[in-house]
C-alpha positions, 0 to 999 in steps of 0.5 A, a space after each residue: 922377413 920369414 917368421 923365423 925365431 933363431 936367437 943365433 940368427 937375431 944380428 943378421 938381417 936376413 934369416 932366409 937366403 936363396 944364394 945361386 952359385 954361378 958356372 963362372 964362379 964355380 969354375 974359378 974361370 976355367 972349365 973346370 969345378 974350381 974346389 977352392 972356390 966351392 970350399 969356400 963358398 961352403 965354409 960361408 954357407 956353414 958359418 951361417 948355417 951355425 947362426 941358424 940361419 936358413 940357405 937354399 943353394 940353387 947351382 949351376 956346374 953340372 954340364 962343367 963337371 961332366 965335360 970335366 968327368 968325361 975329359 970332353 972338349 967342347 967341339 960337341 955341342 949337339 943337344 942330346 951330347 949336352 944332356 949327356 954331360 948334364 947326366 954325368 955332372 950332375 952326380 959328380 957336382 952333388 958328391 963334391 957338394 957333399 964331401 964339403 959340407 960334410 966337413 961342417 956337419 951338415 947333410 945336403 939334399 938334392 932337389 933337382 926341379 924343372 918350370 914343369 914341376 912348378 907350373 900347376 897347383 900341387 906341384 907348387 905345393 909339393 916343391 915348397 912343402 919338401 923345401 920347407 921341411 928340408 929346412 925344419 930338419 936343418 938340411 941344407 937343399 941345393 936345388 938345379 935345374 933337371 938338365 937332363 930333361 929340361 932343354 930349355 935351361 941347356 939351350 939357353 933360352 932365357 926363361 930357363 936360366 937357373 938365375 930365373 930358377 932361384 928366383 922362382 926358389 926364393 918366391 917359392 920359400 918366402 925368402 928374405 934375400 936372394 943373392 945371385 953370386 957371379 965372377 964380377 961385383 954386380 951391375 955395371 953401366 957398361 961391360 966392365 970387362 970391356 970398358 974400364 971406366 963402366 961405374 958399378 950400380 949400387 942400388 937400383 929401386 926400379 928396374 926400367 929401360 936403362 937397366 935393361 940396356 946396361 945388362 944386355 951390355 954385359 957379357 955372359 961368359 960360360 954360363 948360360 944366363 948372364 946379366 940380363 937373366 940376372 936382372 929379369 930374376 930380380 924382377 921375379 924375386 924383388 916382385 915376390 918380396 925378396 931384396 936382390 942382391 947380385 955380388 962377386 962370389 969370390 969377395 971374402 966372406 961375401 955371404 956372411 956379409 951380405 946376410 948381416 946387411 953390408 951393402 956389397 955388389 948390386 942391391 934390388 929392394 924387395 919391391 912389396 911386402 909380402 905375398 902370400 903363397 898362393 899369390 907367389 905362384 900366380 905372379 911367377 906366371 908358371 901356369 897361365 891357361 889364359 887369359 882375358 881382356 878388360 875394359 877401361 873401367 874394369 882396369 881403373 877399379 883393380 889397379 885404383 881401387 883393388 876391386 875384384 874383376 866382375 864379368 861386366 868388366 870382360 870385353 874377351 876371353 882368350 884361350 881355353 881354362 877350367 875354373 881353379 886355371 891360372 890366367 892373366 888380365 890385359 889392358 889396353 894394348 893387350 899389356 899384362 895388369 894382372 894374374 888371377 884364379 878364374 871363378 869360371 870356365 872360358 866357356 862361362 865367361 864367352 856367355 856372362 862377358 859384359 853382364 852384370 853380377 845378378 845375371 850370372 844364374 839366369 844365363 848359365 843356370 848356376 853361380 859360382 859368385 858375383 866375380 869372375 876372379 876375386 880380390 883375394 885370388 889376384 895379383 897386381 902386375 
């Protein structure tokens, strides 16, 4: 759990929720914002908000509310006409955001954030440090994906979904629940809308090939994710520390009751302890310059024993990265085993691969240390 010392908070489970609102849920099923569904929505986040627990917003709806804004069909869907939509929407849906939680007293703040703003060093920090004092100042951030500028998240493609993003946001703020809030109650092990015998998968400890194949039989609606993006950002977030929890919005008083710990929709355990910030940002992978490839005994040391990679253990280097670069170690087969911070270029490491540790200074005439990329700076996949 954060370190967070409310007494209002102390019957509640979690003291730091990340909850995503989904286009399906916001729209009430249809293609517009369903005010209803977001007053009530707000009226949870406020009675926990007077707990003095924590929530970031992470949402979805600003293409829905600009088609709403501009009375546009849906006959256009050419990639700029999209942008346009997301332009319009986005302020339309930040005023409804606003004039609700007004009524509870509370100040809202815009974060709009794209892969890119995430993807090095100071942009990491930049993003947590505002988070972070947003949430000191008891202002509730609701945080999208900059459609205007992001194609990716408009095009669909499945690493730009705002699902990822509020697991990215979860792992950003060391939070304690991430909870995906969507128009069905969770994980099926078939398409519920399709199959009225599909069974609703309550706790998934692992996520393997067969939960997999039940999100990719599930349908995707108006948004732009569906379940397979919802589970891959379970992956990120329960990776990251966080429990994961995909329900239906529309439940009552679902988020109150989850932040108490009611087992509602799907529940993904977090799947470690925590990881400090700068392990966080190597684990989501944002900002891989490369990468190296390690032999047998290099991989049995970090995976078995938590050693630091040497450069004896190097059998290629791949890519071009500068010292301080994020980049991945492969295995065998070239299967992803961890993220790191290099000690050295990719130009040093061509030259020290394979030697050992008292050799670096001779063959580049300086040492930055014995690891090519140390324990602390490491993160096991």
């Amino acid at each position: 759990m954060s370190a967070t010392k409310n007494p209002k908070a102390a019957g509640l489970r979690y003291k730091r929720i990340v909850a995503k609102f989904g286009t399906n849920l916001l729209t009430g099923g249809s293609d517009d914002l369903d005010l209803a569904v977001m007053g009530r929505l707000a009226q949870q986040v406020a009675s926990l908000h007077e707990q003095e627990a924590e929530v970031i917003i992470v949402t979805s709806g600003a293409i829905a509310a600009g088609r709403q804004q501009l009375r546009a069909g849906k006959g256009r869907k050419d990639m700029p006409f999209r942008q346009v939509l997301a332009a319009v929407g986005q302020s339309h849906l930040m005023q409804t955001y606003d004039e609700l939680f007004a009524a509870h007293g509370i100040t809202v703040a815009q974060t709009l954030l794209t892969r890119r703003d995430l993807s090095d060093r100071q942009g990491y920090l930049n993003a947590r440090n505002t988070l972070l004092s947003l949430l000191e100042l008891r202002v509730l951030p609701i945080v999208n994906e900059n459609d205007v500028v992001a194609v990716e998240e408009i095009a669909g493609a499945m690493i730009g979904d705002n699902d990822n993003l509020s697991a990215l946001v979860a792992n950003l703020v060391d939070a304690d629940l991430l909870a995906l809030l969507t128009d069905i109650d969770g994980l099926y092990d078939s398409d519920p809308r399709r199959n009225p015998e599909a069974l609703l998968v309550r706790r998934i400890d692992r996520i393997d090939e067969v939960t997999e194949r039940y999100a990719g039989e599930a349908g995707s609606g108006r948004g732009v994710g569906g379940m397979v993006t919802k589970v891959q950002a379970a992956r990120l977030a329960t990776a990251g520390g966080a429990d994961v929890v995909i329900a239906n919005g529309r439940e009552p008083e679902v988020l109150p009751r989850l932040a108490a710990g009611e087992a509602l929709g799907s529940l993904f355990p977090a799947g470690v302890d925590r990881l400090e910030s700068r392990k966080r940002w190597m684990r989501a992978g944002l900002s891989l310059k490369g990468s190296v490839v390690v032999d047998d005994g290099a991989r049995e040391a970090l995976l078995g024993d938590n050693r630091s990679l040497l450069p004896a253990g190097i059998a290629e280097v791949r890519g071009d990265f500068e010292r301080g670069d994020a980049i991945a170690v492969l295995g065998g087969q070239g299967k992803e085993i961890a993220y790191g911070i290099a000690n050295y270029s990719s130009k040093d490491l061509e030259l020290i691969q394979g030697l050992r540790s008292d050799k670096i200074e001779a063959k580049l005439g300086y040492q930055y240390g014995h690891e090519a990329v140390h324990r602390d700076n490491l993160v096991l996949l």
